[in-house]
N, C-alpha and C positions, 0 to 999 in steps of 0.2 A: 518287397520287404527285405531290407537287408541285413545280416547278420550284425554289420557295424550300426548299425542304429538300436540295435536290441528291441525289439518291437514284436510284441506278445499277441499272436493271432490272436487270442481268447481276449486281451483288454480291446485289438481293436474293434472288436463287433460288438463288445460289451457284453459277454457272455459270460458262467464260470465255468471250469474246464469239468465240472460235470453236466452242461448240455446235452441233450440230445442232438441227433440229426437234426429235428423239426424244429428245435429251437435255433440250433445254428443259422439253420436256412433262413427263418420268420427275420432273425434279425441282421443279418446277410441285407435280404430284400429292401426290408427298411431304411437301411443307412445306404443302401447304394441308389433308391428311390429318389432320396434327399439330397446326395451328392452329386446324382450324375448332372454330366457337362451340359446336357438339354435344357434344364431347369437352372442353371449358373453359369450360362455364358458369359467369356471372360473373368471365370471368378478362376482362379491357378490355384486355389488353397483349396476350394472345394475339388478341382480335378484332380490333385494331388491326393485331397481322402479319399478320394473316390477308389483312385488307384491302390491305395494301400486298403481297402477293405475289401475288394475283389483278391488282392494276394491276398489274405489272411483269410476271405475265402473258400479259395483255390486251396490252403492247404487242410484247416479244414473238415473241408467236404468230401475231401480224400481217406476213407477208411484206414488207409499202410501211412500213409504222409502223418495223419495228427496220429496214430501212436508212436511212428518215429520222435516225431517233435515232443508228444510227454515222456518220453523215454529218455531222449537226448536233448533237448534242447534248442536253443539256434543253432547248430551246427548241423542239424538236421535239414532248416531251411533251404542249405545249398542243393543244388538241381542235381548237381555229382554225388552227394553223399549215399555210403555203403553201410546202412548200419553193420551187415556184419565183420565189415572191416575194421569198423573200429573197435566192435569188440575180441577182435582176435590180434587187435595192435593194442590192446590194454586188459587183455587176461581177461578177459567175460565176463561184465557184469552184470547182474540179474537185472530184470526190467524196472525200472524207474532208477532204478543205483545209481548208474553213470551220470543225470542230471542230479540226482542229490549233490553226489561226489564233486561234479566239477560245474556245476551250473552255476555255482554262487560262489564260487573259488578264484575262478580267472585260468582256471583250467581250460579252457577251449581259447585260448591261444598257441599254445602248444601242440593240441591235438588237432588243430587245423592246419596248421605247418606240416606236421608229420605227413598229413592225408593230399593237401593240395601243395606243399611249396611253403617255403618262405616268404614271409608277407601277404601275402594268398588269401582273399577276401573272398565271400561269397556275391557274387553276382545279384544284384536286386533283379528280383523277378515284374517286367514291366508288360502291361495288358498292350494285348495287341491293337493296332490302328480300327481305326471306323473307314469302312468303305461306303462311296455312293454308286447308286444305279437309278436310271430315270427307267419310269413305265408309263408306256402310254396307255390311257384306258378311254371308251366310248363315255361319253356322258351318262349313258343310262346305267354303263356299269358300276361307274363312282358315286352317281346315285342310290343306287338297289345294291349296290354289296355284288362282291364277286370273289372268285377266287381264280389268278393266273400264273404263270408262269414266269420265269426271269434266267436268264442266261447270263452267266458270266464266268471269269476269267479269276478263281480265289487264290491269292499266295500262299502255301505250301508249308507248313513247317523247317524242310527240308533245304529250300528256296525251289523257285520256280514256281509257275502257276498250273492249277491244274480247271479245267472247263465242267462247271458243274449248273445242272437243273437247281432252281429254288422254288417250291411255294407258295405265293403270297397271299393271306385273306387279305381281302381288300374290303374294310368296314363299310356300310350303308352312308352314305354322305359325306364322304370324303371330297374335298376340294380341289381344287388346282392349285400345285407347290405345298402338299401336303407331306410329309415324311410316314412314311411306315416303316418300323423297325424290327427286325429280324433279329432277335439278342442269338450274340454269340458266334454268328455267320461272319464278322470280318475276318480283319489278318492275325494271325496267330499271335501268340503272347510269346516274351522270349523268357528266358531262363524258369520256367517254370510258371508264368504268368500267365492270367485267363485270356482269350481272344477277344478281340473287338468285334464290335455288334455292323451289321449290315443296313443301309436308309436307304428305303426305293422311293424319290422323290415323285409323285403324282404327277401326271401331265394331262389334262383333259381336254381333249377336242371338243371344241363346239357344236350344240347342237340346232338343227337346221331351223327350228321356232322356238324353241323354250331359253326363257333369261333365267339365270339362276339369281337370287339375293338371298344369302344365309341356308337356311332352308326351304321358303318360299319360292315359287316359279312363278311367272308370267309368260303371256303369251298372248298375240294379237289375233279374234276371231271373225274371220266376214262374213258377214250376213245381208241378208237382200234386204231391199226397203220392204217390202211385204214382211217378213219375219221379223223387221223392227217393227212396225206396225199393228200388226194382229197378235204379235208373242207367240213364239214357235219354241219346239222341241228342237234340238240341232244334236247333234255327235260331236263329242268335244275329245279329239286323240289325248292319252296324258302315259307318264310312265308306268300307270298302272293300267293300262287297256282303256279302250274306247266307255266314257260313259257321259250321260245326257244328261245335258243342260238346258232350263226352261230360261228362256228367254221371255223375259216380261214382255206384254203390249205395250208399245210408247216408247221403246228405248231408244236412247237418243244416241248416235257415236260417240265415242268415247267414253260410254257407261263400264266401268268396271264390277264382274262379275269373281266372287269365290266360291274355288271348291273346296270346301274342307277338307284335309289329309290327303291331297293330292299332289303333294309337295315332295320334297325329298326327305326319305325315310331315315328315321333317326336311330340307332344302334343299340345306344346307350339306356332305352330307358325312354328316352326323351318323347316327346309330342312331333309326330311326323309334321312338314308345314303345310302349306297351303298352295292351292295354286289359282291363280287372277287371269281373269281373261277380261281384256278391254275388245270393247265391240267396236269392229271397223263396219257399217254400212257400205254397200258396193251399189254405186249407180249406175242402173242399165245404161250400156249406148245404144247409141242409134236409134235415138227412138223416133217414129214418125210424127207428122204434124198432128195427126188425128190423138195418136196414146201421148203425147206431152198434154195437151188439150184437155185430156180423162186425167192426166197427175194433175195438172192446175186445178181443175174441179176437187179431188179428195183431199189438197193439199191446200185449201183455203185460209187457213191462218195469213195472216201478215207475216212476215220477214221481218219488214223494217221494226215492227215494235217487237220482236224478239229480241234484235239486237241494240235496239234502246235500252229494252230494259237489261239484258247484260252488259252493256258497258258505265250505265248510271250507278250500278252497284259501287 
């Protein structure tokens, strides 16, 4: 926000300058909710309010910054300003005077010359960059929620980078090429500007039987011809511990089975999903002349009119 644009923290947030804190903040939240660049990619007008409602923020939300600025003005917004410089370069005026006096006058061309220079602008205060960092996380972690760790390398106000631990909750059902965002972890802000926010891109390893789709899993389970046969109890491993699955009598391969809420588990509220087990039958080998002999007897049905009758459909 720069002093030559003239731009009133209190209109930009839409607030009046008897706000509270809690008001400032509620509507702070709001408008930077609806502007930020996540939700308006490509849009440059919304990144630009976005920009100017974090300075107008920044100042604020700073207890000593917004009485400077009701006291004095835009002249205040500059990152160098001394209020009590200026009041001992203009004979001391009581609080709110100096903005009466010269706020609406054209008075603070003059007294920013005096302070900074000749022609001497304030500095617009610009939010700092967005960093990325990729995480790698197990499948079960991104599914069930976790909380890890992240290393990296953050730029410094000062310049230079300094090496810091991060945080990260990592929500229940997070996906691969998911962003989580860390507000306020990037690169610092310049002239007085709020910092950019930190995105640890998701990366999820494969896991060694489960398909993910949405929140549903799948997964292929083998079973002997006897347990497709007779209908057997099995142990079905899932991300939530081992639990058992009746296998009807007569299942045929390729019968898909669910288990309710045995899916990936939802954060928000939501309805955890599901998880599908399609039944793979496994045929004995080796079997000798005599136990083929005992199958062809239990297994007396026709073939060929089986597959008459599914291909006639």
């Amino acid at each position: 926000m720069s002093r030559g644009q003239n731009q009133d923290p209190y209109a930009e947030l839409g607030v009046p300058r008897t706000a509270d804190a809690s008001a400032i903040k509620k509507a702070y939240r709001s408008l930077a909710q609806k502007y930020h660049p996540d939700r308006n990619e490509g849009d440059p007008q919304s990144e630009e309010r976005f920009k100017q409602v974090s300075a107008a923020y920044s100042v604020l939300s700073d207890e000593q910054r917004r009485k400077n600025y009701d006291e004095f003005g835009d002249i205040a917004l500059d990152p160098n300003f001394d209020p009590e410089k200026v009041r001992r370069a203009h004979g001391g005026f009581p609080g709110g005077q100096f903005s009466q006096d010269f706020g609406q006058s054209g008075g603070f061309g003059n007294i920013f010359e005096d302070l900074f220079g000749a022609g001497a602008r304030a500095p617009r205060a610009q939010r700092g960059s967005d960093l990325e960092t990729t995480l790698d996380l197990d499948f079960s972690e991104a599914a069930l929620g976790a909380e890890k760790r992240v290393d990296l390398d953050r730029p410094q106000p000062g310049g230079g980078t300094q090496r810091e631990t991060l945080k990260v909750r990592i929500p229940a059902g997070a996906d691969d090429g998911a962003r989580i965002r860390l507000s306020g972890k990037g690169a610092p802000g310049g002239n007085g500007g709020p910092p950019g926010d930190l995105y640890a891109r998701v990366r999820v390893r494969p896991h060694p039987f489960l398909k993910r789709s949405g929140r549903d899993l799948s997964m292929d389970l083998p079973v002997s011809i006897l347990e497709a046969i007779q209908g057997q109890k099995v142990d079905v491993p899932t991300l939530h511990g081992t639990v058992t699955l009746q296998i009807p009598a007569g299942t045929d391969g390729g019968t898909r089975l669910r288990l309710r809420g045995k899916g990936i588990s939802a954060s928000n509220g939501k309805q955890a999903g599901d998880l599908y087990v399609t039944v793979k039958i496994r045929v004995p080998k080796n079997l000798s002349e005599e136990q083929i002999l005992e199958l062809k007897e239990m297994t007396s049905d026709d073939p060929e009119a089986w597959r008459d009758e599914a291909f006639s459909r």
